[in-house]
C-alpha positions as CSV (number, residue, x, y, z in Angstrom):
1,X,77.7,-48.5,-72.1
2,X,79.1,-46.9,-75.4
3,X,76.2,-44.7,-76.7
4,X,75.8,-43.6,-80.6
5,X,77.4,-40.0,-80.6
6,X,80.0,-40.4,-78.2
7,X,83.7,-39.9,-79.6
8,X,85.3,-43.1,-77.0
9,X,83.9,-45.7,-75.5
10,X,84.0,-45.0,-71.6
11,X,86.5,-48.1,-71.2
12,X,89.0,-47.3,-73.7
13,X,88.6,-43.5,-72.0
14,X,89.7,-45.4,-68.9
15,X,92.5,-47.0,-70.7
16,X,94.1,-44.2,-72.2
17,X,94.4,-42.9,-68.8
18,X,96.2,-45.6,-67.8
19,X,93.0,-47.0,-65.4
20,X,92.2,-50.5,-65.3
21,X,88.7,-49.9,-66.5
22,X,87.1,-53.6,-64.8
23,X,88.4,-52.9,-61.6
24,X,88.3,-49.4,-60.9
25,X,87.7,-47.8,-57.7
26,X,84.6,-46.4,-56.8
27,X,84.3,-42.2,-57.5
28,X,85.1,-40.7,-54.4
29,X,83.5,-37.1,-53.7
30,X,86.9,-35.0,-54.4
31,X,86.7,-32.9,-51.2
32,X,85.5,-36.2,-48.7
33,X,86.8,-35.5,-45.4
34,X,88.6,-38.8,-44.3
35,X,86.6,-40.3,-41.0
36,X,87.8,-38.9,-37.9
37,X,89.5,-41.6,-35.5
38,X,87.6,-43.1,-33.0
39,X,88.3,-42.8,-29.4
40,X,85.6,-45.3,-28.3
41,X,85.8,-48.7,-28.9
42,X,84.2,-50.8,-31.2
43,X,82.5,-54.3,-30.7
44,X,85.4,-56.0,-32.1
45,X,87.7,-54.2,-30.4
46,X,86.4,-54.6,-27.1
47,X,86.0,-58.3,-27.3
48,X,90.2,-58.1,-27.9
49,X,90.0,-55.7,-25.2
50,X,88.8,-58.2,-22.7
51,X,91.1,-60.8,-23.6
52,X,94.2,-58.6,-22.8
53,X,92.8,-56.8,-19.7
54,X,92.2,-61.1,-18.6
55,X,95.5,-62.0,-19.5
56,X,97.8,-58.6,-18.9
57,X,99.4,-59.0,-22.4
58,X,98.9,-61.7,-25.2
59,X,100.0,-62.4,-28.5
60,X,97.7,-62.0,-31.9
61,X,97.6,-66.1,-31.5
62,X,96.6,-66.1,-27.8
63,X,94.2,-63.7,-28.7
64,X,92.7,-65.7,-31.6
65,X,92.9,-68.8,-29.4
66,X,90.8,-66.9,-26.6
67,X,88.2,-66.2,-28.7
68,X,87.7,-68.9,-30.6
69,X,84.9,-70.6,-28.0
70,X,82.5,-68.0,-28.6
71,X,83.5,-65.6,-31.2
72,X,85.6,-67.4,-33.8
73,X,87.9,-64.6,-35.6
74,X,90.6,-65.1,-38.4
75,X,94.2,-64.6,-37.3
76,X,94.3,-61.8,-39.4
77,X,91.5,-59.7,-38.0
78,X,92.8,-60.0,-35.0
79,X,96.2,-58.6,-36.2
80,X,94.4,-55.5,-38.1
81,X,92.4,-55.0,-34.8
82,X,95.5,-55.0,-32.5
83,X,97.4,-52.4,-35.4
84,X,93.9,-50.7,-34.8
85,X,94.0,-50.7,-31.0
86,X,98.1,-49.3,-31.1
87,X,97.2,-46.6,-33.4
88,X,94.4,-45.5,-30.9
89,X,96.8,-46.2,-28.1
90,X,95.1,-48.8,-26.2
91,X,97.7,-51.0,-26.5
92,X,101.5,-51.2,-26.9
93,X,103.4,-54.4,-28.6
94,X,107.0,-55.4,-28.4
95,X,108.8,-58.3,-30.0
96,X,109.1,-61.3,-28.3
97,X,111.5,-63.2,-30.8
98,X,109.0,-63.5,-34.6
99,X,106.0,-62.6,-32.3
100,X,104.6,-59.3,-31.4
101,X,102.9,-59.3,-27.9
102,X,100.4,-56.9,-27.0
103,X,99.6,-55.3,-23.3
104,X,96.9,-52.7,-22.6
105,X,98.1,-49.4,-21.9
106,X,94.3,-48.4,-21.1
107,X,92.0,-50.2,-18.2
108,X,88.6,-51.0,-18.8
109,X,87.7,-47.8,-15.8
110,X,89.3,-45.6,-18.3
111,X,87.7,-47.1,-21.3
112,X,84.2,-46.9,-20.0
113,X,84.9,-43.1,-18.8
114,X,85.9,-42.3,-22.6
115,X,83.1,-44.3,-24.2
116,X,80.4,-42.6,-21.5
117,X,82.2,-39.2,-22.4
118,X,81.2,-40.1,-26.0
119,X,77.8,-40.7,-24.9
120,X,77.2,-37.8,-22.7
121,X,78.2,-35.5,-24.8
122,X,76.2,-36.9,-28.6
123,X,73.1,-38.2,-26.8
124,X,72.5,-36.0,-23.4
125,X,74.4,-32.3,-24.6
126,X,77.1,-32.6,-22.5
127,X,74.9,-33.0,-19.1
128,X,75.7,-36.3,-17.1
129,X,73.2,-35.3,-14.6
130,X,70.5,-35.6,-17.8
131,X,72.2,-39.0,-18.6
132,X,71.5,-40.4,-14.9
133,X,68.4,-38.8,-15.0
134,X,67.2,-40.6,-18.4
135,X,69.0,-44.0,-17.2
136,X,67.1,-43.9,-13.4
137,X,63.7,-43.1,-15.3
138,X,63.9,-45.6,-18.5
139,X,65.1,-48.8,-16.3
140,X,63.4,-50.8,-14.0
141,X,65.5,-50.6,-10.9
142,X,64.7,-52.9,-7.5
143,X,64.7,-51.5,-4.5
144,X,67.9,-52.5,-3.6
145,X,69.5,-51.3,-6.7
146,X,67.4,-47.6,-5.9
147,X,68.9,-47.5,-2.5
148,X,73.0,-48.1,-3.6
149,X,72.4,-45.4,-6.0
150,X,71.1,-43.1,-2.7
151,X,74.1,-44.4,-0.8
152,X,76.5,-43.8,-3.3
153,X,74.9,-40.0,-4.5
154,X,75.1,-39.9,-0.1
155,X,78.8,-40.9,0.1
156,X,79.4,-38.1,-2.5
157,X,78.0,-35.5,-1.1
158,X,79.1,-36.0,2.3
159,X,82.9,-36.5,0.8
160,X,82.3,-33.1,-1.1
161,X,81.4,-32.0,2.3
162,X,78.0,-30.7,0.6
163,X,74.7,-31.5,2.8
């Protein structure tokens, strides 16, 4: 809004500047730190995740056709995600004639380790033991469920050799 006492009018400030002044961009803090790269992945991603680690590789189609039953997703957004996913390196593409198909160069063990890593270490400082701990405490567990957990923290130690 142009205001009595003001030499320009903010638009034709914009102007001289060579701005579009209706569809500027947002002010941006000068010194904003772009937002690191996430190692985990996100809902979205995941969802493409699972497709690929079903099918061993796919194409962005195949992909979109996968998910269409239960989570429709434009053919696009599934590209962008799959650029995401190579750019994070959890998947690889190469050309198959016009089409780009894409196989996982990460499995889902290794993806749960890096997203639990994330978790352990913003959430329990670091300490897996405090993440079990908090996990054992805040679910309700059966019996069964209580006893693999002592078989498996058993089978541990006794591979460790530890008694």
């Amino acid at each position: 809004m142009f205001r009595p006492g003001q030499d320009v009018e903010p638009s034709a400030k914009a102007a001289e500047a060579g701005e579009d002044p209706v569809h500027r961009a947002p002010t941006e803090e000068k010194n904003a730190m772009p937002k690191p790269k996430s190692d985990v992945l996100t809902e979205a991603e995941q969802r493409i995740m699972r497709v690929l680690w079903e099918k061993g590789e796919a194409s962005v189609r195949d992909v979109t056709d996968a998910l269409e039953p239960t989570y429709p997703v434009a053919y696009n957004t599934v590209l962008t995600l799959l650029r995401i996913l190579t750019d994070k390196d959890y998947v690889v593409p190469r050309q198959d004639g016009r089409a780009f198909i894409y196989k996982p160069t990460v499995s889902r063990a290794e993806a749960r380790s890096r997203a639990l890593r994330k978790v352990v270490s913003t959430f329990f400082e670091g300490s897996p033991t405090a993440l079990a701990q908090h996990l054992i405490r805040s679910e309700t567990l059966s019996t069964d469920e209580l006893q693999a957990l002592k078989d498996e923290l058993d089978s541990i130690s006794l591979e460790d050799g530890n008694d």
